[in-house]
C-alpha positions in Angstrom: 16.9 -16.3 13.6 12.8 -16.6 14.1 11.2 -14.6 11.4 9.9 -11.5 12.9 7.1 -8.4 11.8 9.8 -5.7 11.3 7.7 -2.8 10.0 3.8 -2.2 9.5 2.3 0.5 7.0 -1.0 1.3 5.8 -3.1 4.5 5.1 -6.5 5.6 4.7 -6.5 7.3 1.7 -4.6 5.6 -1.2 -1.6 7.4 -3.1 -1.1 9.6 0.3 1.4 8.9 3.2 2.1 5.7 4.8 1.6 5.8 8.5 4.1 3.3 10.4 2.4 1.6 12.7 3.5 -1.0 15.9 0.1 -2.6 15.4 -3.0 -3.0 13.2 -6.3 -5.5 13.1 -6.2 -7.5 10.1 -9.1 -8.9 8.9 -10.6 -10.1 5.4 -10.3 -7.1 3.5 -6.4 -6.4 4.7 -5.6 -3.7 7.5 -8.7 -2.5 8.9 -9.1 1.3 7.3 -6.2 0.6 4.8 -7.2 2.8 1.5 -10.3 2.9 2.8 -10.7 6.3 0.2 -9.0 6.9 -3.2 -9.0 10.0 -5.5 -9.9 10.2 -9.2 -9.3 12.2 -11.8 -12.1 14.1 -13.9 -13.1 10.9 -16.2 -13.3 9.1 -13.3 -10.2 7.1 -13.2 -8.2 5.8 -9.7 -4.6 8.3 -9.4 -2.1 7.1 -8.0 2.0 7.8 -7.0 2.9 7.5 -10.6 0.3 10.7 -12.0 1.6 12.9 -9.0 4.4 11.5 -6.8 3.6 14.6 -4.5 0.6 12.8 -3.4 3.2 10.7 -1.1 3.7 13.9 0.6 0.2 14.3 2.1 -0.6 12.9 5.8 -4.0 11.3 5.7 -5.7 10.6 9.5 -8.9 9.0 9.5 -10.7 8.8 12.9 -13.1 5.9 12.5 -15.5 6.0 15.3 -15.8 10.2 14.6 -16.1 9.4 10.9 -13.6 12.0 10.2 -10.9 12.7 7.8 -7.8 15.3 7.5 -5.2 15.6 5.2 -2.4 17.7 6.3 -0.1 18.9 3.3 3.4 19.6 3.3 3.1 23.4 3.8 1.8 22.8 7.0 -2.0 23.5 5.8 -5.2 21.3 6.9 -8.5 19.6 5.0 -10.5 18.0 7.5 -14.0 17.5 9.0 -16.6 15.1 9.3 -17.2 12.8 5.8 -19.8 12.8 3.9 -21.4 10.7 1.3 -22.9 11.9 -2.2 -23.6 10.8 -5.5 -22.3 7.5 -6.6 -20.0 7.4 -9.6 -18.6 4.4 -11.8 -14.7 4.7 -11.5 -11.6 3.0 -13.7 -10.1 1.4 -10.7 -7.0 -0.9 -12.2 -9.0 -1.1 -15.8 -12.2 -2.3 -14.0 -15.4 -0.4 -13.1 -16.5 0.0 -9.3 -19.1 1.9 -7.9 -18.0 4.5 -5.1 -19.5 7.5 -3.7 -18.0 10.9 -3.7 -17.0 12.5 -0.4 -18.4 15.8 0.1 -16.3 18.3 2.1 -12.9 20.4 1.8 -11.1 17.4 0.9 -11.1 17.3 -3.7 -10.8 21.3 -3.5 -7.5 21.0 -1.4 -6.1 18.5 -3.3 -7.2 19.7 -6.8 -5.0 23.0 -5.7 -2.0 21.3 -4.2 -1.6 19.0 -7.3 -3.0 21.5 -10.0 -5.6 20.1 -11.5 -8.9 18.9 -10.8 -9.3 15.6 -7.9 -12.1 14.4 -6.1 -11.9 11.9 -2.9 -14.5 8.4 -3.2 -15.4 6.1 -1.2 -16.0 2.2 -2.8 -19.7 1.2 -0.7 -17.2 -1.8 1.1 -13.5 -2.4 1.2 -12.4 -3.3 -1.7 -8.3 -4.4 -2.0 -6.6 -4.1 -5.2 -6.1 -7.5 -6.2 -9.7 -8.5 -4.1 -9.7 -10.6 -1.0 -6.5 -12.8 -3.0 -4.5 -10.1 -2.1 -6.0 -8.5 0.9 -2.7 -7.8 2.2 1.3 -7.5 1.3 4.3 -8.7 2.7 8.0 -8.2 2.0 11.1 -9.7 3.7 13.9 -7.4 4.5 16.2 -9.6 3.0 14.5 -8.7 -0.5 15.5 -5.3 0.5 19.1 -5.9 1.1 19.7 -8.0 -1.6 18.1 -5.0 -4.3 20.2 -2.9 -2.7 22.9 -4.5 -3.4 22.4 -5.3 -7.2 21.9 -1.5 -7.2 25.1 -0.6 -4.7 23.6 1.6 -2.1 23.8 0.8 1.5 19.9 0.1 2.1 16.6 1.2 0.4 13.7 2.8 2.1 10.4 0.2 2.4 8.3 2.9 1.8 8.9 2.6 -1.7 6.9 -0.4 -1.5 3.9 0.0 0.1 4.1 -3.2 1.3 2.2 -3.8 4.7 4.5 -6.0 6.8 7.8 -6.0 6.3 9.4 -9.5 7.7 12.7 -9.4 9.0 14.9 -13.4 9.4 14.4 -14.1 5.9 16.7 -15.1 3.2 16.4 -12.9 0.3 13.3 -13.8 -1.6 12.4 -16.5 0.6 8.6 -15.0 1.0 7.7 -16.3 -2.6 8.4 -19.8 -1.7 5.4 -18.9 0.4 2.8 -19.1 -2.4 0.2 -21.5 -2.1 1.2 -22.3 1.9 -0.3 -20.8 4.9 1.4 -18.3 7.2 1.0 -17.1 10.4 1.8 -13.5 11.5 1.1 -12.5 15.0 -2.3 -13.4 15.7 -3.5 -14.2 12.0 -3.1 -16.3 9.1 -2.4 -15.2 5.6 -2.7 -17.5 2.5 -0.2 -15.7 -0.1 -1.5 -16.2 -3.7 0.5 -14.2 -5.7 4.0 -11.7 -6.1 3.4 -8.3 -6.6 4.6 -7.4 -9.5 6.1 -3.1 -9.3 5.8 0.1 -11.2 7.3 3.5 -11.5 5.9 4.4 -7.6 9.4 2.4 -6.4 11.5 4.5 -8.2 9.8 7.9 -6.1 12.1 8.7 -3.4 9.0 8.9 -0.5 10.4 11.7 0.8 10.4 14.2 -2.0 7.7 11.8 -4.5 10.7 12.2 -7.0 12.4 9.6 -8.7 15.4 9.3 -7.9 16.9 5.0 -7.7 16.2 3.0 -10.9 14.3 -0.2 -9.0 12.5 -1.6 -11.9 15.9 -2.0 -14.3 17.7 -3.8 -11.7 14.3 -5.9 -10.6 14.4 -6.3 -14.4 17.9 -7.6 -14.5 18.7 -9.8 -11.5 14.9 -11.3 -11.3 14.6 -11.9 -14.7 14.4 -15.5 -14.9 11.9 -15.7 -11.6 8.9 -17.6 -12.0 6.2 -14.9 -11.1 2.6 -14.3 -11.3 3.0 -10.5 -12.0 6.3 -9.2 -13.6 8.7 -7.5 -12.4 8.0 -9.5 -8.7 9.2 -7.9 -5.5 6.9 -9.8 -2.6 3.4 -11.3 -2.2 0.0 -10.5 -1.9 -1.8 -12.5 0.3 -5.6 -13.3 1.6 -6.4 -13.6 5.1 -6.9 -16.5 6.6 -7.9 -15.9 10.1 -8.1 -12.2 11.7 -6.3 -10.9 13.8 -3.6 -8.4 16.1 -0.1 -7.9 14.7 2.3 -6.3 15.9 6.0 -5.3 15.1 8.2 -8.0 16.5 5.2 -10.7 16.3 7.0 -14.2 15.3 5.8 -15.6 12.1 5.8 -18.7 10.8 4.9 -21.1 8.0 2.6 -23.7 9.0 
């Protein structure tokens, strides 16, 4: 079977909803408008899933050429408008300090209510991925999927857990960190994947409900304990791109 682009996910603000997607731009900073915002807390340091797995819950649309965001949240209420840029703060973003700029609107005041505690919504001055361009990007083969399934004996496990942006589908279980170091091609680009990504708490939230709810990291922990891995606990790859370029679900891809 020809390896395949089984699922695409990204979104604009980090921690929120994934949108899945049948096709996306990818270019040297990952998906164009992936986690383009993220939300601190009141010292100034990145939230994520695993401070408030309701976060999960919350529908982020961001309209580029309009410059505008809304956040739709679960009771059917809106945050929206045009964005706008105001004082630049230093954040904790993964232990490291990075400029961003906060965005000024109805955007912190709906999500400090909905979580219960005080948020605010940045904006880093240029795209900025988690791991930097190394990792501009994440895939995961749905093999991986089945086999942690298995090890944990239900009959499948939802992706979104992962976060991942391409899903790849004709893979043996695990077969996507043999990719390390090698170039791959996915639709119209190339990725270069550098490293596993190593997982947390957020892939034991059930993304429906941002409740956990299936213990991934003890069996990731027991049947991938004697992986070779560049992060622990490793469930796929981050990657750097290559070349840009289109993909779309049921794009071929191939080593090369």
């Amino acid at each position: 079977m020809t390896a395949r682009v089984s699922w695409i996910s990204w979104t604009p603000t980090k921690a929120t909803m994934l949108h899945q997607v049948d096709e996306v731009e990818l270019v040297e900073t990952g998906v164009r408008g992936d986690r383009r915002f993220y939300l601190i807390g009141e010292r100034g340091r990145l939230l994520s899933d695993k401070d408030h797995g309701a976060l999960q819950l919350v529908q982020a649309t961001y309209d580029e050429p309009a410059d505008s965001l809304v956040l739709r949240f679960p009771d059917g209420s809106e945050a929206g408008g045009p964005v706008m840029r105001g004082e630049e703060v230093t954040t904790t973003f993964h232990r490291r300090a990075r400029p961003a700029r906060l965005v000024v609107g109805p955007w912190s005041e709906a999500l400090s209510a909905y979580i219960g505690e005080p948020i605010r919504l940045v904006e880093p001055g240029a795209p900025a991925p988690d791991r930097g361009r190394d990792g501009a990007t994440t895939l995961l083969g749905t093999g991986s999927l089945g086999a942690l399934a298995d090890e944990l004996g239900v009959e499948a496990i939802d992706c979104r857990r992962f976060r991942m942006n391409f899903g790849i589908e004709g893979l043996e279980p695990h077969a996507e960190d043999a990719w390390l170091g090698r170039r791959v091609q996915i639709g119209q680009a190339v990725v270069a994947p550098t490293g596993n990504v190593g997982r947390c708490a957020i892939t034991t939230q059930d993304p429906d409900t941002g409740r956990p709810n299936l213990d991934t990291l003890k069996a990731l922990a027991r049947y991938r304990a004697d992986v070779e891995t560049t992060e622990p606990l490793p469930f796929g790859v981050h990657a750097a791109v290559v070349r840009p370029g289109q993909v779309r679900v049921g794009d071929p891809v191939a080593l090369l």
